[in-house]
C-alpha positions in Angstrom: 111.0 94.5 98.3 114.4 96.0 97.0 116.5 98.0 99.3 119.3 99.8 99.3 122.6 99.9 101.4 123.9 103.7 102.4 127.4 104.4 103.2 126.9 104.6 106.5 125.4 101.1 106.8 121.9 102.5 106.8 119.3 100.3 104.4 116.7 102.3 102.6 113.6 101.1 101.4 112.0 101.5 97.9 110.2 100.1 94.4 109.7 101.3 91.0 107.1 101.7 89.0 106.3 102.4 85.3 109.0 102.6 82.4 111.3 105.3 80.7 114.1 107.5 82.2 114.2 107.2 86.2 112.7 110.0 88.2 113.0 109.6 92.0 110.0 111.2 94.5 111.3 113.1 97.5 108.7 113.2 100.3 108.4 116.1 102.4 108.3 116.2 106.4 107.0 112.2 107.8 105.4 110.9 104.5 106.6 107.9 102.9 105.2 105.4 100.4 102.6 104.2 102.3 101.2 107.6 103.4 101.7 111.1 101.7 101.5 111.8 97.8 104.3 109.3 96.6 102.1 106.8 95.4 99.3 109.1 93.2 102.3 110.9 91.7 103.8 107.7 90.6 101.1 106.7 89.6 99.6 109.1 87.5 103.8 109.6 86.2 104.3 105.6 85.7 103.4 105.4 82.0 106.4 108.3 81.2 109.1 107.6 83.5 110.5 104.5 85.7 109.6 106.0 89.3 111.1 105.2 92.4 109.7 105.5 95.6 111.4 105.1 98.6 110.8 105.8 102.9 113.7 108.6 103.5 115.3 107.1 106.5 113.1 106.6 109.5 110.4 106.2 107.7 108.3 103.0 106.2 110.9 100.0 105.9 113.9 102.5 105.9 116.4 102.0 108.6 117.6 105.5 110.9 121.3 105.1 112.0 122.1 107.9 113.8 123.4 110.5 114.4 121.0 112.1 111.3 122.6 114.6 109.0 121.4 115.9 106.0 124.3 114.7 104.5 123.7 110.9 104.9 120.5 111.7 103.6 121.8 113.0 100.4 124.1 109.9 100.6 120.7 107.3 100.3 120.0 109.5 97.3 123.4 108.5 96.0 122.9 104.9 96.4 119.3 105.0 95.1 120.5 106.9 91.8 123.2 103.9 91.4 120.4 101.6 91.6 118.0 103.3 89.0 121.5 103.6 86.6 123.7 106.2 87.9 121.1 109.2 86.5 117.8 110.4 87.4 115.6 113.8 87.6 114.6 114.2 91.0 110.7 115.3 92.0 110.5 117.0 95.4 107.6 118.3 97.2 108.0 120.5 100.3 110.9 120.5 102.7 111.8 117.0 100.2 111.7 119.7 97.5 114.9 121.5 99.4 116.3 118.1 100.2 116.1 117.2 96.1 117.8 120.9 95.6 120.5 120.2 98.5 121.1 117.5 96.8 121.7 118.0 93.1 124.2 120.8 94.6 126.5 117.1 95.5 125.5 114.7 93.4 126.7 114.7 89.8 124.1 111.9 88.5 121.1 114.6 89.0 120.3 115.3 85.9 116.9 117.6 86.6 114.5 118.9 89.7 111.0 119.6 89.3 110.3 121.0 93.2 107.0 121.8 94.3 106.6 124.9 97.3 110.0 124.7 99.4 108.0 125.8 102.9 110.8 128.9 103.1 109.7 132.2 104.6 111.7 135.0 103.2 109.6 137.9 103.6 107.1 139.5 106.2 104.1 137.9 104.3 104.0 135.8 107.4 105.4 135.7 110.6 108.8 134.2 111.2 109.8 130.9 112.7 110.5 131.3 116.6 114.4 131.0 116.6 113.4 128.1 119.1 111.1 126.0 117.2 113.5 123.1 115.9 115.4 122.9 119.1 111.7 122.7 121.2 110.3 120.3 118.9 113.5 118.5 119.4 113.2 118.5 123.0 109.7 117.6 122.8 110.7 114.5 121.0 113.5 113.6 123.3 111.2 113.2 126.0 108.7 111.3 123.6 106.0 113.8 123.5 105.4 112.8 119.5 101.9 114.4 119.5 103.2 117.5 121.5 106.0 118.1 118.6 102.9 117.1 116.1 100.5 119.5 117.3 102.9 121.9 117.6 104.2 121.5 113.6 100.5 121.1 112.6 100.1 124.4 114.2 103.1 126.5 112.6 102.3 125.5 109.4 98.3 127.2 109.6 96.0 124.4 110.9 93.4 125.6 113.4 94.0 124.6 116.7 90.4 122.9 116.6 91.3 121.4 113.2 94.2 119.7 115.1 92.3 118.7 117.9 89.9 116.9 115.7 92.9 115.2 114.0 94.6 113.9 117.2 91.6 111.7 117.3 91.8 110.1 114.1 93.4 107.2 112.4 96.2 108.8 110.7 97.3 110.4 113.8 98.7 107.2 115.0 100.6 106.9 111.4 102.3 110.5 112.3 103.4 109.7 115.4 105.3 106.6 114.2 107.2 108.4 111.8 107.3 112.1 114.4 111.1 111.2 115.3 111.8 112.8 111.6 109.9 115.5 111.8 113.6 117.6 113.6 115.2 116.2 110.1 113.0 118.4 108.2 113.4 121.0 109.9 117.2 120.8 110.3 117.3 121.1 106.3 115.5 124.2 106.2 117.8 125.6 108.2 117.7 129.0 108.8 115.4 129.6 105.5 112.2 130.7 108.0 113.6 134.1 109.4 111.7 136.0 106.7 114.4 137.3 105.2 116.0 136.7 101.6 117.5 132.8 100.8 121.1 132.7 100.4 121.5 131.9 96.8 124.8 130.8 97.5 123.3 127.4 99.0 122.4 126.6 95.3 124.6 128.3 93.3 126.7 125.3 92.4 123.7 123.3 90.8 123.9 122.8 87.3 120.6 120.7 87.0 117.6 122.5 84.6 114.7 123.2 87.6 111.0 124.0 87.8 110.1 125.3 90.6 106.3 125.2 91.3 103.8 126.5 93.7 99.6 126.7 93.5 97.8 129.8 92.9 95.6 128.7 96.0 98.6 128.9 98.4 99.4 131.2 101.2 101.6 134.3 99.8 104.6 133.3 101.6 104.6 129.8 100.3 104.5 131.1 96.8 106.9 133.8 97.6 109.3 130.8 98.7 108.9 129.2 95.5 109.3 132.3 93.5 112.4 132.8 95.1 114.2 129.7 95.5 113.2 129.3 91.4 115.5 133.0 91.3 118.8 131.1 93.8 118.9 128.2 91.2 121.2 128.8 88.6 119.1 127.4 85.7 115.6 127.4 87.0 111.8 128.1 85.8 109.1 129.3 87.8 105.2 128.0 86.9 101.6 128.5 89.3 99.3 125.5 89.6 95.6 127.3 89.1 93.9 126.2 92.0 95.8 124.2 94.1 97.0 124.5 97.4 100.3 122.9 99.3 98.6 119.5 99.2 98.4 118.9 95.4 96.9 117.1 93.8 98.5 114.5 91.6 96.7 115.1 88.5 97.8 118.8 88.4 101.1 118.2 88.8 102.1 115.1 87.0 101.2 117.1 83.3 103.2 119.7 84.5 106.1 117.7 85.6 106.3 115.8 82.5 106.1 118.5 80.0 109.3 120.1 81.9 111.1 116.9 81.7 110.8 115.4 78.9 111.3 118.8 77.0 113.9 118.8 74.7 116.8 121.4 75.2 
């Protein structure tokens, strides 16, 4: 398995797949290679683009030297683009989608973002993030209470309490809580984007990459209000819908998508 070395030490896990210009997946928050979306969208992307996958630090076979930042995650995004030839688009889905956007803000060698429902809330479509959530989940973590911070998250983000009861019993649970340590990273990249107020376009306003910024017509208002908007802070951006799908997409709607936007010419 090939890794890669960060500049703080940390080694990073990944693989490609497929052939023709590289395009690196960005998981959201706790999915990796081996559980999440990663591998459907490379598959179903392989026969267009050389695709790496890789565990964001933490995760998979990934290494976690700490103290985390957001920056030294942008850095293992640096040393993967030098692997993969110094340029790639970059596919993010979720909170990955605003680590991909975060990103291409530093990193000269991004060349486009396709990002799929940033999970901002900048409006009163929904109710805003407690100001303590990150630092409770944090806490909850530190005194390694992984399914506390888990059902908590699953919670926030619209489950049923039942419906995460029911999970907390099943196999993937234990796969969650493995990887639950990361779970603060996410939400440390979001930042203060869930007050229900308007993004700060000056986060982005330095990117120069083309973007599509994507959301399914089956999602929550807010999530589609987050993608509408962050598609309005990025300097050269497009905003599509997904008929039909929800947060959890499926592969087959997006990949078509994806690639149409990419391999466009100018």
């Amino acid at each position: 398995m090939p890794t890669v070395t960060s500049t703080d030490g940390t080694t990073i896990a990944y693989e490609t797949t497929g052939t023709g210009p590289a395009l690196i997946l960005v998981d959201g928050a706790m999915c990796y290679r081996d559980f999440g979306p990663a591998r459907s969208l490379a598959s179903a992307l392989a026969g267009t683009f050389t695709v790496c996958l890789y565990d964001r630090r933490g995760r998979g076979e990934s290494g976690n030297t700490l103290p985390w930042s957001e920056d030294r995650e942008i850095d293992d995004l640096a040393a993967l683009l030098e692997a993969v030839g110094g340029e790639a688009a970059l596919l993010g889905v979720s909170s990955g989608a605003v680590l991909a956007a975060d990103a291409a803000n530093r990193l000269p060698g991004i060349t486009q973002l396709a990002l799929y429902e940033p999970p901002f809330i900048v409006d009163a479509t929904r109710e805003p993030r407690e100001d303590t959530f990150v630092a409770d989940t944090e806490a909850l973590i530190a005194r390694d209470d992984r399914s506390g911070a888990l059902k908590k998250f699953m919670k926030h983000v619209g489950m049923p309490a039942p419906m995460v009861h029911v999970m907390a019993l099943t196999p993937p649970w234990r796969k969650l809580k493995v990887v639950a340590p990361t779970l603060p990273y996410d939400l440390r990249i979001l930042g203060d984007t869930g007050r229900g107020v308007p993004l700060d376009a000056a986060r982005w306003s330095s990117v120069t990459a083309p973007a599509l910024v994507l959301d399914g017509g089956k999602s929550p208002q807010y999530m589609r209000n987050a993608a509408k908007a962050l598609s309005e802070a990025l300097p050269k951006a497009q905003y599509r819908t997904l008929p039909g799908q929800t947060h959890m997409v499926k592969a087959a709607a997006l990949a078509p998508v994806v690639t149409e936007f990419l391999t466009a010419r100018p």
